[in-house]
PDBQT receptor file of N, H, CA, C and O in Angstrom, charges set to zero:
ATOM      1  N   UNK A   1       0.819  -1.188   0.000  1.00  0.00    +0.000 N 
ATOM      2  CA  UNK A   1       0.000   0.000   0.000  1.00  0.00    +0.000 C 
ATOM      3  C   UNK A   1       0.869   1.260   0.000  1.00  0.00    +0.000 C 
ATOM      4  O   UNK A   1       0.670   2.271  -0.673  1.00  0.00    +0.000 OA
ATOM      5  N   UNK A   2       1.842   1.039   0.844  1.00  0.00    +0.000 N 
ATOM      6  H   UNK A   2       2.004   0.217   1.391  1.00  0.00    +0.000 HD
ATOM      7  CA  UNK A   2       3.098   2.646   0.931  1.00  0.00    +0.000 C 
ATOM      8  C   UNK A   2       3.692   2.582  -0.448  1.00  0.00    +0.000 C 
ATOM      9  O   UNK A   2       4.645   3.361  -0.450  1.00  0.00    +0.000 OA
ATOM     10  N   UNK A   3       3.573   2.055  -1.523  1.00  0.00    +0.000 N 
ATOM     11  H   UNK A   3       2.799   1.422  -1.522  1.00  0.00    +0.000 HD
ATOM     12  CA  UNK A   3       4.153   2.433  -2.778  1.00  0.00    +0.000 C 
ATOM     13  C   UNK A   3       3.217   3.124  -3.502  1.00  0.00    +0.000 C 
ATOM     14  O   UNK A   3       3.756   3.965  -4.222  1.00  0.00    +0.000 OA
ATOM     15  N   UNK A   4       1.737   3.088  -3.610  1.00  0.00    +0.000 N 
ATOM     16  H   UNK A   4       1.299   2.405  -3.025  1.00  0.00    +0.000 HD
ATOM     17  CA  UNK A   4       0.749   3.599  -3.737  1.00  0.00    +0.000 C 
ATOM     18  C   UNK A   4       0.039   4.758  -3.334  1.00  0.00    +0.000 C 
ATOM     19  O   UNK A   4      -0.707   5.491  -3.983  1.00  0.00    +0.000 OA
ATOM     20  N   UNK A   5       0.391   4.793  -2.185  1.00  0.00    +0.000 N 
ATOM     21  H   UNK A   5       0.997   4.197  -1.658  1.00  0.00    +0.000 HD
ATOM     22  CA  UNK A   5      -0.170   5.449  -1.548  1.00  0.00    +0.000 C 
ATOM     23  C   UNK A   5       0.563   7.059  -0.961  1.00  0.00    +0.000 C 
ATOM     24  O   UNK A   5      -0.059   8.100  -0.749  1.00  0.00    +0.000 OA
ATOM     25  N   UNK A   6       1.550   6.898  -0.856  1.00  0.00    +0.000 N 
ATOM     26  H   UNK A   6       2.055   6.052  -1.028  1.00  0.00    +0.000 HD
ATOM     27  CA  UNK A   6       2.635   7.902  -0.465  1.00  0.00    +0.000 C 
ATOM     28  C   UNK A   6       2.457   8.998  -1.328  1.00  0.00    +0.000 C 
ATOM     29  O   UNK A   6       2.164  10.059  -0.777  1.00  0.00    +0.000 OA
ATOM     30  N   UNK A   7       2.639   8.984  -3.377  1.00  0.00    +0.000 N 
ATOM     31  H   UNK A   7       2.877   8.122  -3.824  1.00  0.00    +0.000 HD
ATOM     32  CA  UNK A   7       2.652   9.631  -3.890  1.00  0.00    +0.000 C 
ATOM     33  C   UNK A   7       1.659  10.518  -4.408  1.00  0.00    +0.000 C 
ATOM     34  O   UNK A   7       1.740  11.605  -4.981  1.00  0.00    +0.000 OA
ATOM     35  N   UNK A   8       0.209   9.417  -3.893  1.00  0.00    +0.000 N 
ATOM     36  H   UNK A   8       0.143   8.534  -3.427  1.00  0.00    +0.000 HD
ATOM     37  CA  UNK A   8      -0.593   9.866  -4.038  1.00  0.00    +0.000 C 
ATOM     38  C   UNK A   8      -0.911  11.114  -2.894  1.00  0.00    +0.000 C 
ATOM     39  O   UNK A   8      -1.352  12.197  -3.277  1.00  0.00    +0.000 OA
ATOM     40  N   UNK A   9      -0.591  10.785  -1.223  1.00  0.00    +0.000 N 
ATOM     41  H   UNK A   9      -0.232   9.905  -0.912  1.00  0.00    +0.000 HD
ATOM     42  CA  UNK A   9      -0.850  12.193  -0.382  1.00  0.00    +0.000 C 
ATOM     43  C   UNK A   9       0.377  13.047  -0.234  1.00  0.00    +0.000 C 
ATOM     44  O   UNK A   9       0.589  13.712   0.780  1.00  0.00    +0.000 OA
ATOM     45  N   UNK A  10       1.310  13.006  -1.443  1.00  0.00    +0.000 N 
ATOM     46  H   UNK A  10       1.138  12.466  -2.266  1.00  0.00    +0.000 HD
ATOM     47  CA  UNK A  10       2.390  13.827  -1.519  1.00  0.00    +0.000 C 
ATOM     48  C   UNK A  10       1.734  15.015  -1.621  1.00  0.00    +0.000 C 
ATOM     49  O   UNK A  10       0.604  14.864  -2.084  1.00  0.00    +0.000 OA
ATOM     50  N   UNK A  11       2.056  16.289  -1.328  1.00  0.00    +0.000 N 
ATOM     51  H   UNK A  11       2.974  16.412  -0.952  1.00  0.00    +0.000 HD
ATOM     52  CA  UNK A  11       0.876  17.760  -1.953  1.00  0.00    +0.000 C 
ATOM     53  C   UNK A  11       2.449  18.023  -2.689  1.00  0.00    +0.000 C 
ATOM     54  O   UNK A  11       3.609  18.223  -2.327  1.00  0.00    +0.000 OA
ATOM     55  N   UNK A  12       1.904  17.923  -3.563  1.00  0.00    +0.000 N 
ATOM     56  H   UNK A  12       0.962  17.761  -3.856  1.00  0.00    +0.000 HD
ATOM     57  CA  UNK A  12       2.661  18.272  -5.052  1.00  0.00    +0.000 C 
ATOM     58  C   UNK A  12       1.881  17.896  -6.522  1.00  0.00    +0.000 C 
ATOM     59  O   UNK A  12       0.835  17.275  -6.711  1.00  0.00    +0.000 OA
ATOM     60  N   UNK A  13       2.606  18.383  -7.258  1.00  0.00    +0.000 N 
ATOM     61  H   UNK A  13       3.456  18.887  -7.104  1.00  0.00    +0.000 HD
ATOM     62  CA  UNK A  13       1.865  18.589  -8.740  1.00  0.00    +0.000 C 
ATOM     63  C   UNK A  13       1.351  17.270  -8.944  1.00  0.00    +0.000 C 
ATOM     64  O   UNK A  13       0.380  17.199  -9.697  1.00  0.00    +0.000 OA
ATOM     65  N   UNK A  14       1.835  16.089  -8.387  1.00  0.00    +0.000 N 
ATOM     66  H   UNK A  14       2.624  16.147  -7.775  1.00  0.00    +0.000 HD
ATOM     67  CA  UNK A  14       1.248  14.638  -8.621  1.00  0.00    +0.000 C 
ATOM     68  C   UNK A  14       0.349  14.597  -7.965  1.00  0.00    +0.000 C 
ATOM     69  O   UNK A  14      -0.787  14.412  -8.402  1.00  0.00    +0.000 OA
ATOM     70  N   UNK A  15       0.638  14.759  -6.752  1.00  0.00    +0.000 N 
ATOM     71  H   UNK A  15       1.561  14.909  -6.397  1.00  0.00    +0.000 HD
ATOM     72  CA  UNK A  15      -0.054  14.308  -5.446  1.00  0.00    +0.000 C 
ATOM     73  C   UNK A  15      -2.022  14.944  -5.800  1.00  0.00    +0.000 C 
ATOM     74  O   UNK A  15      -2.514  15.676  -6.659  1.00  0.00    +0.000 OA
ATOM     75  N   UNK A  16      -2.542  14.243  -4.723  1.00  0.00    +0.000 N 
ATOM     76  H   UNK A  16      -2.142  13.648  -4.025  1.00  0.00    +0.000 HD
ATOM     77  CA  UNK A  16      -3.752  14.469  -4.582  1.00  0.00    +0.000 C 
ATOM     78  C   UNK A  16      -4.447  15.816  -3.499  1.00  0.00    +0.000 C 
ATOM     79  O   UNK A  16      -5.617  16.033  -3.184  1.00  0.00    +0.000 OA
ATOM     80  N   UNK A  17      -3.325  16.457  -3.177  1.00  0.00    +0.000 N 
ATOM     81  H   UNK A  17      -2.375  16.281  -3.433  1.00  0.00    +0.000 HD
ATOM     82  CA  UNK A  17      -3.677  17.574  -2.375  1.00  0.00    +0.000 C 
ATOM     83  C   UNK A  17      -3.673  18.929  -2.961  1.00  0.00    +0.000 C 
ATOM     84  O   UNK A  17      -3.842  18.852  -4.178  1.00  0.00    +0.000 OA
ATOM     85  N   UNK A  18      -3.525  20.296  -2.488  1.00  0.00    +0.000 N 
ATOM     86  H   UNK A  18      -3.387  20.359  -1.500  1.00  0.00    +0.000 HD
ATOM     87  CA  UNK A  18      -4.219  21.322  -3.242  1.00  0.00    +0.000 C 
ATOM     88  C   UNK A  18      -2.940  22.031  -4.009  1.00  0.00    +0.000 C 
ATOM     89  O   UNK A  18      -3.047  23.085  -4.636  1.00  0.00    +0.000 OA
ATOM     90  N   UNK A  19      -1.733  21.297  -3.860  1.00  0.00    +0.000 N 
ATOM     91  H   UNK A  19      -1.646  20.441  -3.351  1.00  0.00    +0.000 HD
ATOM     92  CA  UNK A  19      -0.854  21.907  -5.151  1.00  0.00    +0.000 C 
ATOM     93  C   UNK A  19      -1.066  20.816  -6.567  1.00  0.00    +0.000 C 
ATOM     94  O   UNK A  19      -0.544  20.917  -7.677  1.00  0.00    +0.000 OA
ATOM     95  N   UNK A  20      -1.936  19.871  -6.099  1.00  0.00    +0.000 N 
ATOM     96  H   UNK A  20      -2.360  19.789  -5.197  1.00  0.00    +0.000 HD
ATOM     97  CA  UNK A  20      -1.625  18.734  -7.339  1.00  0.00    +0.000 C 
ATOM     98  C   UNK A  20      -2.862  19.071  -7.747  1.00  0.00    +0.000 C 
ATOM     99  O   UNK A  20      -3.066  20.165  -8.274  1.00  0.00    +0.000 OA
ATOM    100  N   UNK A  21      -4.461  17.586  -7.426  1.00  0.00    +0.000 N 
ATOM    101  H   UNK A  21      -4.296  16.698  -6.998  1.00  0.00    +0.000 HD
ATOM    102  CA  UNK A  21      -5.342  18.029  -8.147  1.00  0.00    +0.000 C 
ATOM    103  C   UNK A  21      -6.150  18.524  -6.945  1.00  0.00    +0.000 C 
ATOM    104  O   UNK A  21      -7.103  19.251  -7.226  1.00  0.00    +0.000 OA
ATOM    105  N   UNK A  22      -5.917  18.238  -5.576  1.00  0.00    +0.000 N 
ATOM    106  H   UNK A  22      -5.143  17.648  -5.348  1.00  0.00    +0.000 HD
ATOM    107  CA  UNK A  22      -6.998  19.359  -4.765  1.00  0.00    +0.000 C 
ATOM    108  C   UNK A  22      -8.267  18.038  -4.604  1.00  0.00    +0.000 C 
ATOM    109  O   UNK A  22      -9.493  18.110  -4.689  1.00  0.00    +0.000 OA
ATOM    110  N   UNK A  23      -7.649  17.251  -4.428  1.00  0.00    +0.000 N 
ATOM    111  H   UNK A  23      -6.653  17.193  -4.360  1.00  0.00    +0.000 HD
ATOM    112  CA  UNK A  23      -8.960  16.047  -3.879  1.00  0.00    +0.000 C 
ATOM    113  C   UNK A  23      -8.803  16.224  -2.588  1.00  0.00    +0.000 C 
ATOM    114  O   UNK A  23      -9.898  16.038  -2.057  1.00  0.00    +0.000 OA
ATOM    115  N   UNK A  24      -7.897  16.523  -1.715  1.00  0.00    +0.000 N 
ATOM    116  H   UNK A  24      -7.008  16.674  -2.147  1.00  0.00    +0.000 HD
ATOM    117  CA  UNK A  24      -7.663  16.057  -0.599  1.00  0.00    +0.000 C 
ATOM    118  C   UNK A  24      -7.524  17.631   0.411  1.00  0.00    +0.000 C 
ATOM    119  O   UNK A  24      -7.764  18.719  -0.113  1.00  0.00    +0.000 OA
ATOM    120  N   UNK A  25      -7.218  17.538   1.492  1.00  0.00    +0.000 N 
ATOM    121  H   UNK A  25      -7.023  16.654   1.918  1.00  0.00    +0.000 HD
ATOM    122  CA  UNK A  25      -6.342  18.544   2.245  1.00  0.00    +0.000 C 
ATOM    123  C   UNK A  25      -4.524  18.640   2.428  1.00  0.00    +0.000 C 
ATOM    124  O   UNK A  25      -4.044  17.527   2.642  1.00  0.00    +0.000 OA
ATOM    125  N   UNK A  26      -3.810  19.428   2.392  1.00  0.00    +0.000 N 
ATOM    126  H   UNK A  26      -4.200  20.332   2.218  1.00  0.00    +0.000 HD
ATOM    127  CA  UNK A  26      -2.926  19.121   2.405  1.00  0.00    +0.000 C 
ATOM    128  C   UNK A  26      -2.716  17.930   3.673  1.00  0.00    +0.000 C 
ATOM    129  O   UNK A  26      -3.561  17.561   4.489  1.00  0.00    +0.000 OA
ATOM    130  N   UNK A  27      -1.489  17.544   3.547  1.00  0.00    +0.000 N 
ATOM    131  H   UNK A  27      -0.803  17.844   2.885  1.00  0.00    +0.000 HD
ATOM    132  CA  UNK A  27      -1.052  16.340   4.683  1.00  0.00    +0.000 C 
ATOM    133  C   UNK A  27       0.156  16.250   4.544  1.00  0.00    +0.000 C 
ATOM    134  O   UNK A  27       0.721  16.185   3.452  1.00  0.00    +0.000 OA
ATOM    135  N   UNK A  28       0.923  16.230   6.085  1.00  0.00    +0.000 N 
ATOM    136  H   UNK A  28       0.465  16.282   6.973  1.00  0.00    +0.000 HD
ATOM    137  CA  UNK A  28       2.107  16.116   6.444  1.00  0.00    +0.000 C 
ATOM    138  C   UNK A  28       2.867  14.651   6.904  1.00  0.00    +0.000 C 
ATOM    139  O   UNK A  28       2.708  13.971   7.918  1.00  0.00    +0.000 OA
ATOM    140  N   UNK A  29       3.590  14.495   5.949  1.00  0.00    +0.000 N 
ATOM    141  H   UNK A  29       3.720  15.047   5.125  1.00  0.00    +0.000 HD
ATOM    142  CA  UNK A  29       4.274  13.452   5.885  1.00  0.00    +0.000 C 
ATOM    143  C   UNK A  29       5.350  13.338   6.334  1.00  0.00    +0.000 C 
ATOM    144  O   UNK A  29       6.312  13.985   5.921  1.00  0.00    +0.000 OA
ATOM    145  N   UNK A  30       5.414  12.268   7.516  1.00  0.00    +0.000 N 
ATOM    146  H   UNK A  30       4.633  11.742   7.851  1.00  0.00    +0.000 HD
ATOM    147  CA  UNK A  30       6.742  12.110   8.312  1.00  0.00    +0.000 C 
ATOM    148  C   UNK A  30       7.709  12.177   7.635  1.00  0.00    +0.000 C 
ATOM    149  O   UNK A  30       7.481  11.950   6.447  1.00  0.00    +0.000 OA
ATOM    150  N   UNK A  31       8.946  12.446   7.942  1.00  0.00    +0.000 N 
ATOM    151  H   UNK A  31       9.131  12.630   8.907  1.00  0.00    +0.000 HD
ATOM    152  CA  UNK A  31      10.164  12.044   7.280  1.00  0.00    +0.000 C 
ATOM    153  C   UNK A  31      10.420  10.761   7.163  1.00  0.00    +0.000 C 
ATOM    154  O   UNK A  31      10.611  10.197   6.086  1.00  0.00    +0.000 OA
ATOM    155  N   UNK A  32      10.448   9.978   8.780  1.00  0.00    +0.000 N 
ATOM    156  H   UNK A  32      10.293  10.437   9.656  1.00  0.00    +0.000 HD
ATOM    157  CA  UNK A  32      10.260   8.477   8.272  1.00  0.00    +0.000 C 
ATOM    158  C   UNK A  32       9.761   7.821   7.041  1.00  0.00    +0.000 C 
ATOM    159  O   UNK A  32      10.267   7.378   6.010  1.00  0.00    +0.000 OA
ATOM    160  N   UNK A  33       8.769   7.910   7.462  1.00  0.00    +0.000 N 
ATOM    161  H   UNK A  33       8.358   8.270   8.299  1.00  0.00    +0.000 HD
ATOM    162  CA  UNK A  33       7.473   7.767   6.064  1.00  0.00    +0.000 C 
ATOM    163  C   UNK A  33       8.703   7.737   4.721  1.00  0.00    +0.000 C 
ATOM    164  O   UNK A  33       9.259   6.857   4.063  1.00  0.00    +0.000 OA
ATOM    165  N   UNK A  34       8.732   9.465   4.790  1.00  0.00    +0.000 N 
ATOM    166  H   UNK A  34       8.280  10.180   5.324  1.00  0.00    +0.000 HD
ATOM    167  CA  UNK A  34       9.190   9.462   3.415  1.00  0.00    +0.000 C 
ATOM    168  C   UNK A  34      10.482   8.757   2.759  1.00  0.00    +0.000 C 
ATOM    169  O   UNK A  34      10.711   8.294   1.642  1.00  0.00    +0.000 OA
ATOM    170  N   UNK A  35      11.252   8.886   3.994  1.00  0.00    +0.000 N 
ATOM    171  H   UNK A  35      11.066   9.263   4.901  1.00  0.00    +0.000 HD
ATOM    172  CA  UNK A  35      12.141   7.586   3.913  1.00  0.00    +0.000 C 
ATOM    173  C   UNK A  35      12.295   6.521   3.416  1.00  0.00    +0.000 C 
ATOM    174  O   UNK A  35      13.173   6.265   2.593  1.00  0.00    +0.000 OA
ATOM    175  N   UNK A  36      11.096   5.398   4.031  1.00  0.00    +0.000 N 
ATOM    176  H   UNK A  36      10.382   5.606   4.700  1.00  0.00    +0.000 HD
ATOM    177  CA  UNK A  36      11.177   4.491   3.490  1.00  0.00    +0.000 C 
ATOM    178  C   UNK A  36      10.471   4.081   2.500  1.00  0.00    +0.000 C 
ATOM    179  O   UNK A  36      10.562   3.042   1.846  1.00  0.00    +0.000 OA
ATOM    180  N   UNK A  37       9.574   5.179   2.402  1.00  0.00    +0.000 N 
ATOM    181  H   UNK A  37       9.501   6.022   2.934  1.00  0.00    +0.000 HD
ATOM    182  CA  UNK A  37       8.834   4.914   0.845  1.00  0.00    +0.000 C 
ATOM    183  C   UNK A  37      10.166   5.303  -0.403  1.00  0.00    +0.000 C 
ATOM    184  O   UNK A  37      10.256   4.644  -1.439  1.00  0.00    +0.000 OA
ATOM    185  N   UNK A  38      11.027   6.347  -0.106  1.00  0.00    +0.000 N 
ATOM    186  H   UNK A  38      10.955   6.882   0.736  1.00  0.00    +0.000 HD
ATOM    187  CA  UNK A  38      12.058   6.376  -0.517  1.00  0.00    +0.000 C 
ATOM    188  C   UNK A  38      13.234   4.877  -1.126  1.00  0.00    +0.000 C 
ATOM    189  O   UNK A  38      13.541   4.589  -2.283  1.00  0.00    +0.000 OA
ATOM    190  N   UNK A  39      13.609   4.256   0.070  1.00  0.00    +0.000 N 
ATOM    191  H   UNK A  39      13.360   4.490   1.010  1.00  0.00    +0.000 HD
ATOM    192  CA  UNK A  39      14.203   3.076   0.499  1.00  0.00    +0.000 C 
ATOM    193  C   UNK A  39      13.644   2.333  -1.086  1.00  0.00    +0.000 C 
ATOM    194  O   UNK A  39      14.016   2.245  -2.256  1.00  0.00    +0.000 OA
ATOM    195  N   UNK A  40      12.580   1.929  -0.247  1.00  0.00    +0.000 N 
ATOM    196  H   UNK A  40      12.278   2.001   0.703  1.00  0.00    +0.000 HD
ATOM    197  CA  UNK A  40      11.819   0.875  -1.327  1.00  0.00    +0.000 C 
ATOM    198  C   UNK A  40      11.350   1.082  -2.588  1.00  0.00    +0.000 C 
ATOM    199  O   UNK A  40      10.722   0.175  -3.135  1.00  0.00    +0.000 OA
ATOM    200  N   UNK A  41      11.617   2.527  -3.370  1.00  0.00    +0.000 N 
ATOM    201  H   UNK A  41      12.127   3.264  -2.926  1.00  0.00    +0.000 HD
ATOM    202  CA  UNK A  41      11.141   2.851  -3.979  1.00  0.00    +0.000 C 
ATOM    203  C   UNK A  41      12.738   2.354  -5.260  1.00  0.00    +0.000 C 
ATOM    204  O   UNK A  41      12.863   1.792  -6.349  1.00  0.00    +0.000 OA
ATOM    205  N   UNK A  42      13.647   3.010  -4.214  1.00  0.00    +0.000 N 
ATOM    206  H   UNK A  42      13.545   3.467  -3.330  1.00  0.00    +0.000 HD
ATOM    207  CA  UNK A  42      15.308   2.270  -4.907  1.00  0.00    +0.000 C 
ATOM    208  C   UNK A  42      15.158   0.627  -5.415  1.00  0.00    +0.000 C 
ATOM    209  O   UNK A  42      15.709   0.071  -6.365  1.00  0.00    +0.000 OA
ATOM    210  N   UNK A  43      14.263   0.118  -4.478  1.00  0.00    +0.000 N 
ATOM    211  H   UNK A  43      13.815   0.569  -3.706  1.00  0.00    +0.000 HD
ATOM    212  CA  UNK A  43      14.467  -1.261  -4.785  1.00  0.00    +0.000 C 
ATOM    213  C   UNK A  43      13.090  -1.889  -5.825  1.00  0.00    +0.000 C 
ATOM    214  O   UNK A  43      13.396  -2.812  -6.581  1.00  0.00    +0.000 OA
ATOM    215  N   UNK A  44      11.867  -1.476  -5.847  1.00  0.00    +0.000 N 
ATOM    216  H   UNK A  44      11.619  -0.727  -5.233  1.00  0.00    +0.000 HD
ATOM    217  CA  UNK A  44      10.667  -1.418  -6.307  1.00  0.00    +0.000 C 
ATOM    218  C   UNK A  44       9.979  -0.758  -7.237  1.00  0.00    +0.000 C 
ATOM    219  O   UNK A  44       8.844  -0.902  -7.692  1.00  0.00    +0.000 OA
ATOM    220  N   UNK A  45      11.349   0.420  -7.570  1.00  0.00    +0.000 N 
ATOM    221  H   UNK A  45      12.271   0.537  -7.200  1.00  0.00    +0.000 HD
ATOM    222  CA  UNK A  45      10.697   1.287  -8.515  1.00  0.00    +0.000 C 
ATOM    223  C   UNK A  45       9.234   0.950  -9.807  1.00  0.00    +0.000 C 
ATOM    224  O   UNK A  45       8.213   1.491 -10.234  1.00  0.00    +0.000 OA
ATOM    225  N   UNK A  46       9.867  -0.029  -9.936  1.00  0.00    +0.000 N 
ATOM    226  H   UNK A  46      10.696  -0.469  -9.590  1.00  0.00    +0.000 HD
ATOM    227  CA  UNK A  46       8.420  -0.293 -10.971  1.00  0.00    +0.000 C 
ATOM    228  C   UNK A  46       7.162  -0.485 -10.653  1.00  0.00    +0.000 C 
ATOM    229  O   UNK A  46       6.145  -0.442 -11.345  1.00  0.00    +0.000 OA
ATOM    230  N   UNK A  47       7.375  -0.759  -9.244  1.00  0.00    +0.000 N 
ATOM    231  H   UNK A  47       8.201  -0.795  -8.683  1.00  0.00    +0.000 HD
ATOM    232  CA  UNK A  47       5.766  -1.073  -8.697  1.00  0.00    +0.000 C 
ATOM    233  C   UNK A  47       5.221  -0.498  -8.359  1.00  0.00    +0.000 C 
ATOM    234  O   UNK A  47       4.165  -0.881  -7.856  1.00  0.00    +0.000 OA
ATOM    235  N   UNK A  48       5.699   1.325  -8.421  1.00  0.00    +0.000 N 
ATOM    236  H   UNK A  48       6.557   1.636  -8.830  1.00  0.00    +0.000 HD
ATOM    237  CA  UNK A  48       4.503   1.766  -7.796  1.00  0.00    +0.000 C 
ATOM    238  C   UNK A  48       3.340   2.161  -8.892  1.00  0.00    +0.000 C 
ATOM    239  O   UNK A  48       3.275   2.618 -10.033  1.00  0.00    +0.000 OA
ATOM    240  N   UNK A  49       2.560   1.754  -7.962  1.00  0.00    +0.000 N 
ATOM    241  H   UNK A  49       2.614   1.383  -7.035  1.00  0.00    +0.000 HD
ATOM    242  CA  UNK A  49       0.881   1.924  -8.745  1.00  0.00    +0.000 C 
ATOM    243  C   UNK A  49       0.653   3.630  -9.060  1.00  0.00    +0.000 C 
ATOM    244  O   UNK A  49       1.032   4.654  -8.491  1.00  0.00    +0.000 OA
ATOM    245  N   UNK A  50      -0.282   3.300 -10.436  1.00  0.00    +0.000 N 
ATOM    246  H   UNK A  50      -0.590   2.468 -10.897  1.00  0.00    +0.000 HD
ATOM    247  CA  UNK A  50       0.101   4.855 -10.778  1.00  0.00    +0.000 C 
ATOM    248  C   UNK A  50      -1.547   5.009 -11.229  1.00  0.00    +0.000 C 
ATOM    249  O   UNK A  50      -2.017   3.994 -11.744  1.00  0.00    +0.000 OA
ATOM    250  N   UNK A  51      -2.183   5.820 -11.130  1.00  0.00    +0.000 N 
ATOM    251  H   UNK A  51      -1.801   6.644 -10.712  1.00  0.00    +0.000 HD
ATOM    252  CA  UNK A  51      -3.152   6.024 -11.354  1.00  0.00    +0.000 C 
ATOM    253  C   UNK A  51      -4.076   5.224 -12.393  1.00  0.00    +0.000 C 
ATOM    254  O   UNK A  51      -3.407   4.867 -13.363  1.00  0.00    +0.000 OA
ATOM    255  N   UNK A  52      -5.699   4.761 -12.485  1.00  0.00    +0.000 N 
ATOM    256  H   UNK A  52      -6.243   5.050 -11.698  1.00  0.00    +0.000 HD
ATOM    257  CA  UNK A  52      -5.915   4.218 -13.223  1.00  0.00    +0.000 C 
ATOM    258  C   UNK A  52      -6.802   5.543 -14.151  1.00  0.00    +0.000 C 
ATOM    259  O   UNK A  52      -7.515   6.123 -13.332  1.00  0.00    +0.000 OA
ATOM    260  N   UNK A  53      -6.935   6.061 -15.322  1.00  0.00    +0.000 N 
ATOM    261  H   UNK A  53      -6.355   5.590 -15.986  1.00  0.00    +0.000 HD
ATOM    262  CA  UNK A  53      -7.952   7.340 -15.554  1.00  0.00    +0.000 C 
ATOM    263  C   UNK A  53      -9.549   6.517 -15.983  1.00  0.00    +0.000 C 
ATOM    264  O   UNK A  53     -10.587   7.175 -16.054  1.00  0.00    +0.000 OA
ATOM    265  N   UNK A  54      -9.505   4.836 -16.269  1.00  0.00    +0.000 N 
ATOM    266  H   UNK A  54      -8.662   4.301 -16.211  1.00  0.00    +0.000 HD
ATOM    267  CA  UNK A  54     -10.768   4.843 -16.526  1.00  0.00    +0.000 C 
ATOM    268  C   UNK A  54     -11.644   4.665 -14.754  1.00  0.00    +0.000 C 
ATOM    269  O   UNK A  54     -12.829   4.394 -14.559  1.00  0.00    +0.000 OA
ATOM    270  N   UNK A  55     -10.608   4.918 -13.760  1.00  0.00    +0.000 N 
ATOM    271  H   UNK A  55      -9.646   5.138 -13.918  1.00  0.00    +0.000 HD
ATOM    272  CA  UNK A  55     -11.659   5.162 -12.635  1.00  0.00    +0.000 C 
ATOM    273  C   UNK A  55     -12.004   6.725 -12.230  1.00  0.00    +0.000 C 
ATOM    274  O   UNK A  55     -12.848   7.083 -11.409  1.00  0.00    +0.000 OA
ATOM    275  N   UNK A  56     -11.075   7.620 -13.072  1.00  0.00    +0.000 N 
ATOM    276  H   UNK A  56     -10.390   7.330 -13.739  1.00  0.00    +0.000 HD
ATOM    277  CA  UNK A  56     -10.709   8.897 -12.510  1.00  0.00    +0.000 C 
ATOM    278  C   UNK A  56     -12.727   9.497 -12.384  1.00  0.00    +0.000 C 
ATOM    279  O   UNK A  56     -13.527   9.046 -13.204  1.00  0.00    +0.000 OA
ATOM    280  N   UNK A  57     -13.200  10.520 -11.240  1.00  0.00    +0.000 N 
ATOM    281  H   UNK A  57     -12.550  10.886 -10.574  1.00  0.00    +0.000 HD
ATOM    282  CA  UNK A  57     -14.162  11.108 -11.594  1.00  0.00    +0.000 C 
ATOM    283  C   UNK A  57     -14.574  11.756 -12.494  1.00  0.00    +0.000 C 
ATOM    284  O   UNK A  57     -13.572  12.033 -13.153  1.00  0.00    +0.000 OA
ATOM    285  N   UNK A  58     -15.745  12.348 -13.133  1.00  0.00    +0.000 N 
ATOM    286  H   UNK A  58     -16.560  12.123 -12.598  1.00  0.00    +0.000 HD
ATOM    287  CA  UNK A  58     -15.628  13.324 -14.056  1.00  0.00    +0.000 C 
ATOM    288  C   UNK A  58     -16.453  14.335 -13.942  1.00  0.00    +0.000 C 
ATOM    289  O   UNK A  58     -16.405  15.264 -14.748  1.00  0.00    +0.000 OA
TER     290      UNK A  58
């Protein structure tokens, strides 16, 4: 789920908060956190799940 999920409550142009598309509230993300979503991201890169658009709202 933390490969998924991380980039999605990143608040940035990706992310789902109000610098990206503004679904969310911003949210503060541990450093830990970002760490090891970091970590694993070195080792997993391909897996993280990336948006699907035929679920996106409209």
């Amino acid at each position: 789920m933390l490969m998924g999920e991380i980039p999605k409550l990143t608040d940035d142009e990706n992310g789902y908060g109000p610098k990206g598309t503004s679904y969310i509230a911003h949210i503060d993300i541990l450093e830990d956190i970002k760490n090891a979503f970091l970590s694993l991201k070195q080792i997993y890169g391909d897996k993280v799940r990336k948006a699907n658009p035929l679920y996106a709202s409209k």
